[in-house]
C-alpha positions as CSV (number, residue, x, y, z in Angstrom):
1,X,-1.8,41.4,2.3
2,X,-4.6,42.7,-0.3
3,X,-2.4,41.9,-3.1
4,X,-1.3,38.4,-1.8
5,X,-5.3,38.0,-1.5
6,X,-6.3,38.9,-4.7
7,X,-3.2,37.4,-6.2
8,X,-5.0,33.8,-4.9
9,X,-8.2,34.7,-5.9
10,X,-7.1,35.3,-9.5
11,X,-4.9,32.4,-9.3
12,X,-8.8,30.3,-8.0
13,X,-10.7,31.8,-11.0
14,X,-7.7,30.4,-13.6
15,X,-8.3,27.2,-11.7
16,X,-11.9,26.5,-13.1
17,X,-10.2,26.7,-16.3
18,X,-8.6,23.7,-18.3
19,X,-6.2,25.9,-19.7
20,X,-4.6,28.3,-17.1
21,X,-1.8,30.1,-16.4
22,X,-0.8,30.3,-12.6
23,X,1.6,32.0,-10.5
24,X,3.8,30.2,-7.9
25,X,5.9,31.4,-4.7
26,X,8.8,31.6,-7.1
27,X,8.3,35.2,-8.5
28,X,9.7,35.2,-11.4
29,X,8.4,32.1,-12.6
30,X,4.9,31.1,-14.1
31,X,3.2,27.7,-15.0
32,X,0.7,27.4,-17.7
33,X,-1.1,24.3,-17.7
34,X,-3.2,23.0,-20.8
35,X,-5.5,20.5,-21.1
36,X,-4.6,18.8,-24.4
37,X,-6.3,15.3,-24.7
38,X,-8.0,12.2,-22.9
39,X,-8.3,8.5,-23.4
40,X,-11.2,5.9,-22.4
41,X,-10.9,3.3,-21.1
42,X,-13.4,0.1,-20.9
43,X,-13.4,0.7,-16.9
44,X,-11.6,1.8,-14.0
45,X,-8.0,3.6,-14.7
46,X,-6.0,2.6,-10.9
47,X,-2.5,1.8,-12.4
48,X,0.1,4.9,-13.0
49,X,0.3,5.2,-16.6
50,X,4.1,4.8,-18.2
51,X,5.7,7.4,-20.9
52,X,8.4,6.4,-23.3
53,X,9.2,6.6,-27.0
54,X,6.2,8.9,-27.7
55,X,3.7,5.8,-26.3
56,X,1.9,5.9,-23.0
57,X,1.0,2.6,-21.4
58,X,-1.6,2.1,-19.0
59,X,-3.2,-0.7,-17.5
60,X,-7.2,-0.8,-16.6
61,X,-10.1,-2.5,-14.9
62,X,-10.8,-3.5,-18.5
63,X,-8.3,-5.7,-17.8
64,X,-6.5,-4.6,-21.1
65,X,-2.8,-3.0,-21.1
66,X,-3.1,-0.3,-23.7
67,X,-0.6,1.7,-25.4
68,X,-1.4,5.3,-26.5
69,X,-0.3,7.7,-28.9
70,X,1.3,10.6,-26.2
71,X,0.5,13.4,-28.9
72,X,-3.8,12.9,-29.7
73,X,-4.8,9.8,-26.8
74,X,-5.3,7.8,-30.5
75,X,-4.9,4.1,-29.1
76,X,-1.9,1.6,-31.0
77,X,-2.4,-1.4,-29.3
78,X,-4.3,-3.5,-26.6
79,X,-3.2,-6.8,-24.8
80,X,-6.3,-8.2,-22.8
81,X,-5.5,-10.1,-19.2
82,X,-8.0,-12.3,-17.7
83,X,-9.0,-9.3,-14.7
84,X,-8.5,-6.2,-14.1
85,X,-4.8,-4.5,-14.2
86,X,-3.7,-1.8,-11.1
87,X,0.2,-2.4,-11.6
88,X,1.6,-0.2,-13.2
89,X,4.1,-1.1,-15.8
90,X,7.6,-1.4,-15.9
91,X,9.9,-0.9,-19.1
92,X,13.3,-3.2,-20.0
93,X,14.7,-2.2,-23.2
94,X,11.6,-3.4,-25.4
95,X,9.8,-5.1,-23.1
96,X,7.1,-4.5,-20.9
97,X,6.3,-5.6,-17.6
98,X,3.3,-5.7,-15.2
99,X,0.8,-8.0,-12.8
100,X,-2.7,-8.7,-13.1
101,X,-5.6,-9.7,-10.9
102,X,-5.3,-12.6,-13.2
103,X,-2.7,-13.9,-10.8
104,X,-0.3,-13.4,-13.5
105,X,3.2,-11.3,-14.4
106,X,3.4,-10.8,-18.1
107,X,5.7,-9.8,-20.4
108,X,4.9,-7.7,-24.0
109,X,6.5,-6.5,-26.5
110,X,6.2,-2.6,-26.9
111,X,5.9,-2.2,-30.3
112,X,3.2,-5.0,-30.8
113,X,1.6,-5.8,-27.3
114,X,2.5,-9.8,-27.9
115,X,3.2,-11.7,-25.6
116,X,6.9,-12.6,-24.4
117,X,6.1,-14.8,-21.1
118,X,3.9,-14.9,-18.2
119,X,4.5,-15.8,-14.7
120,X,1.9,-17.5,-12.9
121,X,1.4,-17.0,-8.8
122,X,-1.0,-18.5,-6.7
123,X,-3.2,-14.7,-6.1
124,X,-3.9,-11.3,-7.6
125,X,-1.1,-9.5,-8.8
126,X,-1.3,-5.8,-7.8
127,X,2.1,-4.8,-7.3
128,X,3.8,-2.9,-9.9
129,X,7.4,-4.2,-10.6
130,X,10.7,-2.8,-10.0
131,X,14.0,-4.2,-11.8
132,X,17.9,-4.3,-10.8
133,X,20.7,-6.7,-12.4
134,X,18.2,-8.1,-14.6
135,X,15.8,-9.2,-12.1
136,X,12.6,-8.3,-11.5
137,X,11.1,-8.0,-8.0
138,X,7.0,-8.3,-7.9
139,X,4.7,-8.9,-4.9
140,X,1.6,-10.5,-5.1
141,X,-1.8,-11.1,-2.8
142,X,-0.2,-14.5,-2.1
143,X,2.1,-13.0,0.5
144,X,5.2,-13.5,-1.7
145,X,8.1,-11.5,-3.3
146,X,8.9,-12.9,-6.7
147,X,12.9,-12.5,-7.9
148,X,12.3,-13.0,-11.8
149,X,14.6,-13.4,-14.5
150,X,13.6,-10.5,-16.9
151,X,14.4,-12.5,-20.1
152,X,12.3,-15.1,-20.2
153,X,10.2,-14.7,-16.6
154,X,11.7,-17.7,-14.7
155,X,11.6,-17.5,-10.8
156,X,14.6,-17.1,-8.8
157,X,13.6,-17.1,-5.8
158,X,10.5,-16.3,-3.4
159,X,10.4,-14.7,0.0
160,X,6.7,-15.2,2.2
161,X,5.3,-13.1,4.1
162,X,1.8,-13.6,6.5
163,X,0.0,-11.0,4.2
164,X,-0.9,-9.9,0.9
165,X,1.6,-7.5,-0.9
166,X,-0.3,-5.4,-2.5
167,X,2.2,-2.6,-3.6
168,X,5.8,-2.1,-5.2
169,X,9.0,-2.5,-3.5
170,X,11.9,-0.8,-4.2
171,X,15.7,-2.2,-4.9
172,X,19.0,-0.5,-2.7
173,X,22.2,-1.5,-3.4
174,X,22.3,-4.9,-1.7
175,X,18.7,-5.5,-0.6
176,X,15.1,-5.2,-1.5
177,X,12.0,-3.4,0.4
178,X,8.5,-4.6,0.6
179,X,5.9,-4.1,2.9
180,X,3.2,-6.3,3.5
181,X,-0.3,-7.0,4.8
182,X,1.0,-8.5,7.8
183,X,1.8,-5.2,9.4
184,X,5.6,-5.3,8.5
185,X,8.3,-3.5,5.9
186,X,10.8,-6.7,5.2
187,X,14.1,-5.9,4.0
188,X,15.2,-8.9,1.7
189,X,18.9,-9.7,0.1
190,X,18.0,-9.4,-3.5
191,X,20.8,-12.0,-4.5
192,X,19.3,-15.0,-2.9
193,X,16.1,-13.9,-1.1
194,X,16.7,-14.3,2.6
195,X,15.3,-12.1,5.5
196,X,17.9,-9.3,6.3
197,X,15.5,-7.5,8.7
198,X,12.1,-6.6,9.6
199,X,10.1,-3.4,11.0
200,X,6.6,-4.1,12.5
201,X,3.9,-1.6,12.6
202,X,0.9,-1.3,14.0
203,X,-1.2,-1.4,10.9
204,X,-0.9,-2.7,7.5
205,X,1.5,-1.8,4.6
206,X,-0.2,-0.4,1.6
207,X,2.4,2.3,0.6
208,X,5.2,1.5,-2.0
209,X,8.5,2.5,0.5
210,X,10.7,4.7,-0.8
211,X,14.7,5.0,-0.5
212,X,16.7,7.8,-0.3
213,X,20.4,8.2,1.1
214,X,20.1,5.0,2.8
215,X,16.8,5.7,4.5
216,X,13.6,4.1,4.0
217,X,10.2,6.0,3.9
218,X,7.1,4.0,4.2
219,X,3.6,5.0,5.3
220,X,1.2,2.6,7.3
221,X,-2.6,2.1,7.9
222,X,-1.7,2.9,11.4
223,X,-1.6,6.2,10.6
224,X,2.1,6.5,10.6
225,X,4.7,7.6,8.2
226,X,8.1,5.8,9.5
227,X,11.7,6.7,8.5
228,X,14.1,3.6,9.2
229,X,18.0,3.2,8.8
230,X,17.9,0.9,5.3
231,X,21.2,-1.1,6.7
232,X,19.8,-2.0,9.8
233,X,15.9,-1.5,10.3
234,X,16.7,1.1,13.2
235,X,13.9,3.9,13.3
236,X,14.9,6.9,12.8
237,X,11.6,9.1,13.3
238,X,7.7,9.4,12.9
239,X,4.8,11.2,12.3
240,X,1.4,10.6,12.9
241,X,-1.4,11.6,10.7
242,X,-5.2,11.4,11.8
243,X,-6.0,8.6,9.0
244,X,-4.4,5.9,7.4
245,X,-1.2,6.3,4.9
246,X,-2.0,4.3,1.7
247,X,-0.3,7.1,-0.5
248,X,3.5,6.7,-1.2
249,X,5.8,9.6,-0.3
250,X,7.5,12.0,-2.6
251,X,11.4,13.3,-1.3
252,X,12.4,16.4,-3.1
253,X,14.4,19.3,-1.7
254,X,14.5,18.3,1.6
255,X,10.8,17.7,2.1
256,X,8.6,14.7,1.9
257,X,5.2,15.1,0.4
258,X,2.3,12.7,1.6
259,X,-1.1,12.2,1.7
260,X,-3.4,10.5,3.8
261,X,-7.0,8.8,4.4
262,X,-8.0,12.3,6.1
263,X,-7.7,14.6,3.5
264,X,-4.4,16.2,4.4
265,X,-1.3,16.5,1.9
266,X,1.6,17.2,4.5
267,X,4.8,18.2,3.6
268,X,7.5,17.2,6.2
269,X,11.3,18.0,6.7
270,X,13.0,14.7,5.5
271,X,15.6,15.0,7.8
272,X,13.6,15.0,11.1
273,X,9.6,14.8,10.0
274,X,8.8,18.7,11.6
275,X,5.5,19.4,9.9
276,X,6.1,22.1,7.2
277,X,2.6,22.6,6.0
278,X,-0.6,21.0,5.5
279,X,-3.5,21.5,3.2
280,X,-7.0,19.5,3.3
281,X,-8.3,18.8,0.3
282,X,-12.2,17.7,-0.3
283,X,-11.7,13.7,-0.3
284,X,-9.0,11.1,0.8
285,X,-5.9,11.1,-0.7
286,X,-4.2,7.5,-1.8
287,X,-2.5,9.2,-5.0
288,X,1.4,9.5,-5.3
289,X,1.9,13.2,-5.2
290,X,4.4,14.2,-8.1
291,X,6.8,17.7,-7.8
292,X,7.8,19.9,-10.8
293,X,9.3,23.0,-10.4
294,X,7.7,24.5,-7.8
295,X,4.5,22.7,-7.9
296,X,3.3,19.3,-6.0
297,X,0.6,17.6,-8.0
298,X,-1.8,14.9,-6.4
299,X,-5.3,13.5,-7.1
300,X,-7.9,12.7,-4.2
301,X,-11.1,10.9,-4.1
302,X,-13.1,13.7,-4.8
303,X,-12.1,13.8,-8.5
304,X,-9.7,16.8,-8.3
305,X,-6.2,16.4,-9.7
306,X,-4.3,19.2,-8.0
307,X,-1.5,21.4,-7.9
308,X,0.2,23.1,-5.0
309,X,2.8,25.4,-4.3
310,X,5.3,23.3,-2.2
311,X,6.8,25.6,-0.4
312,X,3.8,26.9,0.9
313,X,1.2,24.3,0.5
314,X,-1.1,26.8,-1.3
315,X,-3.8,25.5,-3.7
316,X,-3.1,27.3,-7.3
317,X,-4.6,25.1,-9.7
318,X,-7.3,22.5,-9.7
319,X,-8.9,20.3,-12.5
320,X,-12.0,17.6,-12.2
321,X,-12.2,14.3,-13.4
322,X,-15.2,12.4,-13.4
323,X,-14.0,10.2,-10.2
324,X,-11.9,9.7,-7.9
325,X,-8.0,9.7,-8.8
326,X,-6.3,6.5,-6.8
327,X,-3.5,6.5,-9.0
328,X,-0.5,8.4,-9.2
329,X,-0.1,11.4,-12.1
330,X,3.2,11.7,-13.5
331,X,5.5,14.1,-16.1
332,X,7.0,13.2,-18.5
333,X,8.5,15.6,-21.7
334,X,6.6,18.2,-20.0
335,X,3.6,16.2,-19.9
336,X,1.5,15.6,-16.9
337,X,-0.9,12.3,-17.5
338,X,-3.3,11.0,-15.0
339,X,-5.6,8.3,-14.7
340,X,-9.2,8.0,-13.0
341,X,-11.8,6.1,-11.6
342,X,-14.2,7.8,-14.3
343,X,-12.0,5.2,-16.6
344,X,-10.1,7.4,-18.6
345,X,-6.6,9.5,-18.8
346,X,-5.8,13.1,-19.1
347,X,-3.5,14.9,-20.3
348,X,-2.3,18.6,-19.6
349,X,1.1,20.4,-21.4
350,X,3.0,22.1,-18.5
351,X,4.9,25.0,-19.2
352,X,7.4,27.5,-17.6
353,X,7.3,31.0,-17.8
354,X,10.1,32.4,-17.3
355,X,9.5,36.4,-16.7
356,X,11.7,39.7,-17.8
357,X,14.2,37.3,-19.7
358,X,15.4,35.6,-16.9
């Protein structure tokens, strides 16, 4: 027990640290984590930045898409929208996709930021996109689903709904997932846009659903996490939190990792939604958490991005930003990034430790 304790509080020391290197429940394995660069913004950062061909992309309350040099945070290009950007983009070969508050979908090429189309709906476009068979699926605060053509931004088709959609869907094989402001998760044929099913909750949808194995995963206002039968709508299991769900879950490894309005990451089985573990953190929690290796990342309102040993819910790592993290962090090469309310993005190298050669 005394060296478990003192164990943590080393582990709580490296934490105050940008650069630390921490121990997980995995023995022989150790993480360091550097701080290595940020980025500023002209406001707000509330859109998941995007990795990929050594440029990161991130959208802002400046209401600029910028692209960013991964290696030094030196800036390569800026596209400015008429509001502020919270979807996060999307990438299709060499072109980049993303909504606006400017009611707007736009297209840009990566390499310059020009402009390739834009899409005009009748609201704020908050929703990041999702793509499958060349069409891109977008909500937006008009209460609509937009099917897109990704080529030149042409409408397909358009499903309503009695709310604003204010996050992403995701794409199965033969339908599409969105929840709305209207208290329901809709599932949609993605061929031709008509109403395969519908789930109603109690509370509205702010969480991006998530599919795995043919089961959805959606939290709710209500306070609810649901997990429904994709083919059919049935549900399948529940769990309540004390607060509302506006984070999205994470399924790795047989667990699903979520956060809520209350403060509490949980960590659920998938299969059944027995609690695993819990931990409070200092501030509400509408981040995506993020796993890697053994460790769950997620930011809260309090300003704290934070890692966590996920099989035992242990904070071992912790690092401030100026304000509260909304967005999701994310890994890529690894890289973790992470934007914040304090209108800029960090950047941390991760590294594995592997100990006595194995």
């Amino acid at each position: 027990m005394m060296k478990n304790l003192s164990l943590w509080l080393i582990t709580l020391i490296l934490a105050a640290c940008a650069g630390s290197t921490v121990s997980t429940s995995e023995p022989e394995d150790s993480i360091n984590i550097k701080f290595i660069w940020d980025y500023r913004t002209g406001d707000y950062v509330r859109s998941t930045p995007l990795v990929d061909g050594g440029v990161l992309y991130v959208g802002s309350d400046d209401n600029y898409m910028h692209a960013v040099d991964v290696e030094n945070g030196d800036l390569f290009w800026q596209f400015e929208t008429g509001d502020n950007i919270t979807s996060s983009p999307l990438l299709i070969e060499r072109d980049l996709i993303f909504g606006s508050w400017d009611n707007n979908v736009y297209s840009l090429d990566i390499d310059t930021g020009a402009e390739n189309w834009v899409y005009k709906t009748k609201d704020w476009v908050s929703a990041s996109p999702v793509i499958s068979d060349e069409r891109i699926y977008i909500g937006s605060h008009d209460g609509s689903l937009y099917a897109l053509h990704n080529k030149d931004g042409s409408m397909i088709w358009s499903f309503p709904t009695e709310g604003r959609i204010e996050n992403g869907a995701v794409v199965g094989e033969d339908f599409v997932f969105v929840g709305s402001n209207d208290n329901y998760l809709y599932a949609i044929n993605k061929d031709n846009g008509e109403q395969m099913w519908s789930f109603e909750t109690p509370g509205d949808i702010l969480s991006t659903p998530v599919l795995k194995d043919e089961t959805i995963f959606v939290g709710s206002v209500s306070r609810n996490l649901y997990t429904l039968d994709a083919n059919n709508g049935d549900l399948l299991w529940s769990f309540e939190a004390d607060h509302a769900f506006e984070s999205s879950p994470v399924i790795e490894g047989g667990k699903v990792f979520i956060g809520a309005n209350d403060g509490f990451l949980y960590a659920l089985g998938s299969s059944n939604g027995t609690l695993i573990w819990k931990k409070k953190l200092d501030g509400m929690i509408r981040s995506t958490p993020i796993v890697w290796k053994n460790l769950v990342f997620i930011g809260s309102d309090d300003g704290y991005l934070t890692a966590l040993d996920q099989n035992l819910g242990e904070i071992i790592w912790r690092y401030r930003t100026g304000d509260a993290i909304v967005a999701g962090p994310i890994i890529y090469d690894s890289k973790l990034y992470v934007g914040s309310l304090d209108r800029r993005v960090h950047a941390f190298q991760l590294e594995q430790i592997i100990q006595n050669g194995k």
